[in-house]
Phi, psi and omega in degrees: 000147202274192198254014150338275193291301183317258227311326168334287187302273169325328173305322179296272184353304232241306166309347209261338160338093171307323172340034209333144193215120170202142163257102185254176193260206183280002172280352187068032181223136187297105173264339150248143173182139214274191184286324197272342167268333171314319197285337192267340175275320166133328167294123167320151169321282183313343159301338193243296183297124168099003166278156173269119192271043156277314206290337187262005186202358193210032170304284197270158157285165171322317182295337178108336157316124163344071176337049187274172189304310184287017164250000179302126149267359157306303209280313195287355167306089182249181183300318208289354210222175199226019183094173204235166159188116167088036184278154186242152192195159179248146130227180201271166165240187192266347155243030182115329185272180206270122150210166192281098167256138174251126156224180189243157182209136172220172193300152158253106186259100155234125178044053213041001177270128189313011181001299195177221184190127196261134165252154163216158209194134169252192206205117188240355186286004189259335165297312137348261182328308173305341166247033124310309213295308195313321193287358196247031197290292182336308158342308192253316168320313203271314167329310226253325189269339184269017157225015159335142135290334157283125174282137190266102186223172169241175166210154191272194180240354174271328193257355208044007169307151186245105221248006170187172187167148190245160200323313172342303175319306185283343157310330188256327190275319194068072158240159170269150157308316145352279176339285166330333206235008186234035183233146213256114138018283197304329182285000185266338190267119163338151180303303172321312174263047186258342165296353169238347167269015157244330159336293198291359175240010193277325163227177216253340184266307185311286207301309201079173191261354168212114162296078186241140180180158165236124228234184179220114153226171227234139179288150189288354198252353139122310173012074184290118159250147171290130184208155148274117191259127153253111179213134178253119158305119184218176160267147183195095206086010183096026193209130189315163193157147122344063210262153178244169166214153202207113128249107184317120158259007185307313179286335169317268200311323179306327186298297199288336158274000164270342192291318202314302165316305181251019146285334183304312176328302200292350193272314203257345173277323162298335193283311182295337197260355163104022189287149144255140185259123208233141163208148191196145185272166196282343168245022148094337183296166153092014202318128160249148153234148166270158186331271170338323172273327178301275202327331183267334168285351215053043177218150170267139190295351168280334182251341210228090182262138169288069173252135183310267215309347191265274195323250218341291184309329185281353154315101181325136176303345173285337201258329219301298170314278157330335171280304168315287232271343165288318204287319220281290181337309202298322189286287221304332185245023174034064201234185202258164196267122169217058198224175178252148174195157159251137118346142180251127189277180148338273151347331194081004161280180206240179156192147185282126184209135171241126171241149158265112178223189185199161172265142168264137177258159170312157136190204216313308206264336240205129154259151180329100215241145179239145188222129157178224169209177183258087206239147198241084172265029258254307188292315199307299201295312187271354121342328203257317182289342181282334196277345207275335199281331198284322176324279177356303191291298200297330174320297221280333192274346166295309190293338169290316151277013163294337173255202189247106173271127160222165164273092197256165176235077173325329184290283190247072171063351230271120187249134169246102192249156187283172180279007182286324197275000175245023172246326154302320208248316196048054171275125171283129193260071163198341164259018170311147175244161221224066159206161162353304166298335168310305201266310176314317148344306179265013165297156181279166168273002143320307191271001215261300148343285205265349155271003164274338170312300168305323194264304168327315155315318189291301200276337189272349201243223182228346160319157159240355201243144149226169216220138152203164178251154154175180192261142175220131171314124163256191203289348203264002178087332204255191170260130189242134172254136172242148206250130192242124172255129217216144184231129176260111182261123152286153184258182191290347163271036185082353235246105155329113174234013181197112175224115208258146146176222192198163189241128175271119184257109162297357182310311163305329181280319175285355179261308189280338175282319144346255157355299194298319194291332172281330174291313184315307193295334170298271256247010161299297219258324141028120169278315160345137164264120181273148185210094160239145199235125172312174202256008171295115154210047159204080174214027184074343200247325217157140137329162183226140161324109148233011166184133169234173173252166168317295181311320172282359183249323175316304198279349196228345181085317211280151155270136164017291134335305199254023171175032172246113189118338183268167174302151148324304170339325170285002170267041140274137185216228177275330195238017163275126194315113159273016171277322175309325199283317164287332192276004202262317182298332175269328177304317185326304200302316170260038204011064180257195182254136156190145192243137195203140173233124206225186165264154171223173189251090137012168185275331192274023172069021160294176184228157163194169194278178145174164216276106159265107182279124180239166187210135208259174198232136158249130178305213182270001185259312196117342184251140187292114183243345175192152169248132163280107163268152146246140191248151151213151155284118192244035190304302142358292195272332178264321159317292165000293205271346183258318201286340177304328183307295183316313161339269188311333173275320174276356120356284186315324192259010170261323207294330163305318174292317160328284204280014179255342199284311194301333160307324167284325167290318174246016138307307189312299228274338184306288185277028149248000172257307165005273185300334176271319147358301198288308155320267186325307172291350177298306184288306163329298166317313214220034188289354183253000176251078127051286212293319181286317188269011181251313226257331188295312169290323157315252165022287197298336187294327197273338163278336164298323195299304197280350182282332169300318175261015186266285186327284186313288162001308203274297222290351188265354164271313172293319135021287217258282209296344184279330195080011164264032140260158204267140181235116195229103168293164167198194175272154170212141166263096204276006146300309179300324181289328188284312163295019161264311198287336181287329176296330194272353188265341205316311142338282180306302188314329209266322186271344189248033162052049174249140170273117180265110180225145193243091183257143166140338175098197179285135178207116202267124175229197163214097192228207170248102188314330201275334197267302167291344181279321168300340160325279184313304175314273170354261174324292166333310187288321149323314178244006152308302205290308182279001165343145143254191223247037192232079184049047170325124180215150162246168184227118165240139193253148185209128188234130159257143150207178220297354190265337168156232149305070173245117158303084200268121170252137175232145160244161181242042177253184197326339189081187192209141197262112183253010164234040157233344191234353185315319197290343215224006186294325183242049162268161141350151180342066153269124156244157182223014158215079188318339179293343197239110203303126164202208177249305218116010194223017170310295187290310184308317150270001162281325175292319167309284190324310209279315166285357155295345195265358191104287255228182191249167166215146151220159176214144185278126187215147137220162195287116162121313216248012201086183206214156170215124178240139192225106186260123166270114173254150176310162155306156174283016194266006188241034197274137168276167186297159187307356158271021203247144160268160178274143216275167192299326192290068171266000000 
């Protein structure tokens, strides 16, 4: 294939790139650039090539301060480095403005010499923007039905009213919203169809949870529109309802009954102009012909059955082959049949017939059918081969005078050039001198040497033909390079006395094999993974793998090797979307672009997500020949988006607790303001009796007192919950801190008889002391308190296993009745035994405490029978280094 046609081909490719792709050279001046970067920067191609694009596109940062290039990290890419990948950068578009990219860049390497540098760069700003956008969904819901383009409505489902609707609605209907909002579903419908729109509401199943069908309904001006109804059953205001979406088909039916009228029409034309109409199933069978193709065969249905092996022979033998190899294309690419061939009648004359055709597909009951016609264009045809011979001679003689033909006359010098050299070149041939020196002038001077060495070599020698590549001046200063060809004529003693031939200008061609080593070297060093696949999708399987890059075997494990000939299909697994999968099969099938994110599969069966973009590739004809993927991996960018989720719902469920927590704070805080109000107005009343003011200053000290211990309370939860307390780890021995707390208990432990016992030995952690002592306490003191009155005892345990530390305290004391209280249990001022004095804030700090450290807490209770709470501290593998001292408690 000429390298023409290669650079042709890669060029298709490299444009079907979402990528921007551009190349410069050590000048920083632009030698190339695909299609998908003209569109994001805003330039035309020709705007770009031979500019230096720091200055045309990375002058500025986001903020609009002055880039310069010798701080460019783009720029700064040489032969000595292996390239840049995934740098994030701003550049400018053509009219100023700013947006965010990420690219990748490697060395341009020839024959060891530095070239240049290829970028390729994506437009990241619609990633960005997405998570700004997600806070604005609500928004955008209410955005989206009052400024629809379609009209919009809800109804409830139970009354068929209709309780809400966007402007549209009302535009298509001609009602005021008043109007509008006081009609019933049914009152929008003809009389006729109200027996079906109560079929279809009378439940919830009769409707469906997604609703599509289409009705007729009526304009407030008495008018019948034809419409589509699309409605999803939601809530709404706490009440079952409906949102419709109305699309008018009215003019759509109106369209499809004129398509109708004039297929008929068209029906009745062919039959007067002598079309014949043909239909045959995809494996030759149900073959039909119409009268009119028997007439062109020259035959009758009585004598002639329309069996493909019957048809297949009345085909010229010359045409047979070509006729297979056009219907077999038609299938595999699902394309319409449009060629020409001839036929043999009965008789033995020949005749010319163009038939048209198309494939239909099929379904379950009915299989895939080809339909079209036939014609007997024979007069036409042969007209036509006369104009096609004459065309043919004017070809050869353009092509002939397409270069620069010259003559030389060795004997006197004499140089002749045709008229091609002052159209190529653009030399006025009336000022040429018409020797040697015409052509030799303009030579480069690099090449000059060594082609008179060569052409001289020729004419001094006993050849006749000679050949050379080299650069020729044209009239505009610049260089064409051209391949110059010679023919030597001799006299009967051998001695060149004469030599004619003519010079081609290659330029284009030597720009595009350029071109061609560069696009090779993109999709080479490209981070992206390329995947291109032949245009087969009716083999049951698939397209077939004829080429991946370094980068797909990097994203995937397969090498090259190992998956050239095979389908896409082994990047498929279990949990890959197969809705994404049907819609990608169908775009393949309609040779269309499509983009899908789906999970895929690694050669070791890892799984990760990723963005395939495919693009179909056509030759110059127009025919589908092969599709280009690009793969990424978007594993990442899809955790992002599951951890935003998660974000925003336990958002939610704090922002719940906050507003029941603020409720309970300002109950405390209420009724120690109350009690003092009430103090002051008491004194108020009575301020000179001694006895009211002593008894009163008692009183107001034990409610500051609690208003006080109110106070401290709110603030050691905010404390704790805001996180500005500083948790400064060290080593600890949580055996030892636990016998510390049982020693501080030692008093409460001797009057109230509970046996406190401790297992497990010494176990060394690294946590926050102030914070695990406050644990204990608690809970231990806890289960002082809530004790029964049968041998009280706590029991503490203490385990390693591979997830870290777990700590169990169990009592046999009242319990917690927990499938009346599990949710509250380790809320904010819960109590669950009113009998017994307390705040309510132990456990809301111990569960605090414990998830500031990495760990967990849960409990076992039933009422009546004790309670076991089992705390998980991290592994000692989080331990600090061996210079932290170890805590007193040893």
């Amino acid at each position: 294939m000429p390298a023409e046609q290669h650079y042709l081909n890669f060029e298709q490719i490299v444009d079907t790139l979402n990528r921007g792709v551009y190349g410069i050279d050590t000048q920083g001046n632009c030698m190339f650039i695909n299609q998908a970067a003209t569109q994001m920067l805003g330039y035309p191609r020709q705007a770009c090539i031979g500019k230096n694009m720091h200055s045309l596109i990375h002058y500025r940062d986001i903020n609009g301060n002055v880039y310069p290039e010798s701080e460019c990290a783009i720029c700064t890419v040489n032969k000595a480095v292996n390239g840049q990948h995934n740098l994030d950068h701003v550049y400018r578009r053509a009219d100023g403005s700013a947006f965010n990219i990420r690219h990748s860049s490697s060395p341009i390497i020839d024959n060891g010499i530095f070239k240049g540098i290829v970028i390729a760069f994506s437009d990241i700003s619609d990633q960005k923007n997405k998570e700004a956008a997600l806070t604005e969904s609500e928004q955008k819901y209410k955005l989206l039905f009052d400024n629809n383009p379609s009209p919009m409505f809800i109804w409830d489902f139970e009354t068929l009213q209709i309780v809400d609707c966007n402007e549209e609605a009302l535009i298509k209907y001609g009602y005021s919203r008043e109007e509008f909002l006081k009609l019933n579903i049914r009152q929008v419908r003809p009389a006729e169809d109200i027996a079906l729109i109560n079929e279809a509401t009378k439940s919830e199943a009769s409707y469906g949870s997604i609703h599509k069908k289409s009705w007729r309904h009526l304009k407030k001006n008495g008018d019948l529109i034809h419409v589509e109804v699309t409605g999803h059953v939601i809530e709404f205001n706490g009440r079952k309802a409906s949102l419709v979406l109305v699309n008018d088909i009215t003019e759509k039916l109106k369209a499809e009954n004129e398509l109708k009228n004039s297929e008929e029409k068209l029906r009745i034309a062919t039959k007067i102009a002598g079309l014949g109409y043909w239909q045959v199933q995809l494996d030759g069978k149900n073959r039909y012909w119409s009268d009119e193709v028997y007439t062109i065969w020259g035959a009758d249905r009585d004598s002639f059955a329309a069996d493909y092996s019957l048809f297949y022979k009345t085909i010229h033998p010359d045409d047979r082959e070509r006729f297979a190899r056009e219907q077999a294309f038609a299938v595999n690419n699902a394309r319409e049949i449009d060629f020409e061939y001839r036929i043999i009648l009965p008789d033995g004359s020949m005749k010319w017939v163009h038939e048209i055709g198309k494939l239909v597909a099929g379904n379950s009951n009915q299989p895939a059918v080809f339909r079209g016609t036939v014609q007997d264009i024979t007069p036409r045809k042969l007209l036509s081969l006369s104009l096609e011979e004459i065309n043919l001679r004017y070809n050869y003689v353009t092509k002939a005078t397409s270069d620069a033909i010259w003559d030389w006359d060795l004997e006197n010098d004499n140089l002749y050039w045709g008229e091609g050299f002052e159209i190529i070149f653009g030399y006025n041939s009336e000022s040429i001198q018409r020797n040697i020196s015409s052509w030799t002038n303009h030579i480069h001077p690099e090449d000059i040497d060594k082609l008179i060495k060569g052409i001289y070599a020729v004419i001094d020698g006993t050849e006749t033909k000679w050949k050379d590549e080299y650069r020729y001046l044209k009239a505009d200063g610049t260089y064409a390079y051209v391949v110059d060809r010679g023919f030597v004529i001799r006299n009967a003693k051998g001695k060149a006395i004469r030599m004619v031939g003519a010079m081609h200008d290659i330029t284009k061609r030597k720009t595009e094999v350029h071109h061609l080593k560069l696009i090779q070297s993109i999709i080479t060093h490209t981070t992206d993974a390329v995947l291109i696949t032949d245009a087969n999708m009716f083999d049951g399987l698939g397209p077939h793998i004829v080429y991946v890059n370094e980068a797909f075997t990097r994203m995937t494990g397969y090498n090259a090797d190992e998956v050239m000939g095979k389908t896409p299909l082994i990047l498929q697994g279990p949990k890959s979307d197969v809705a994404e999968l049907r819609r990608l099969g169908i775009a393949l099938r309609k040779s269309q672009p499509c983009e899908i994110t789906t999970i895929s599969y690694k050669k070791n069966g890892e799984e990760f997500w990723a963005n395939f973009s495919i693009n179909p590739v056509m030759d110059d004809k127009g025919i589908l020949t092969h599709y280009v993927a690009i793969q990424r991996d978007v594993t990442e960018q899809k955790k992002a988006e599951l951890e935003l989720k998660l974000f925003a719902g336990d958002l939610y469920e704090r922002n719940k607790e906050l507003n029941q927590f603020g409720y309970i704070v300002s109950h405390n805080l209420r009724s120690p303001v109350a009690n003092i109000m009430g103090i002051a107005n008491l004194l108020e009343l009575d301020s000179d009796d001694p006895d009211t003011v002593a008894r009163c200053t008692h009183d107001l000290k034990i409610v500051v007192n609690r208003l006080d211990s109110v106070i401290k309370d709110l603030s050691q939860i905010v404390s704790i919950t805001d996180g500005s307390t500083a948790l400064t780890k060290e080593k600890i021995d949580l055996n030892a801190l636990i016998a510390q707390v049982v020693t501080d208990l030692e008093d409460v432990i001797y009057h109230t008889e509970v046996e406190v016992s401790i297992h497990g030995g010494s176990h060394i952690i690294y946590s926050h002391k102030a914070y695990l002592y406050s644990v204990f306490y608690n809970l231990v003191s806890n289960a002082i308190k809530y004790r029964s009155n049968n041998s009280p005892r706590v029991t503490i345990t203490i385990v390693d296993d591979v997830t870290g530390t777990i700590v169990t305290v169990e009592d046999n004391g009242i319990g917690i009745d927990l499938i009346k209280h599990r949710d509250s249990i380790f809320k904010p001022y819960k109590r669950f035994n009113l009998n017994i004095e307390g705040k309510g804030l132990g456990l809301f700090l111990v569960k605090s405490h414990i998830e500031a450290l990495g760990g967990y807490i849960t409990i076992d209770s039933e009422e009546g029978s004790g309670s076991v709470f089992t705390i998980g501290l991290p592994a000692s593998s989080h331990l600090a280094p061996e210079a932290v001292q170890v805590s007193e408690y040893r």
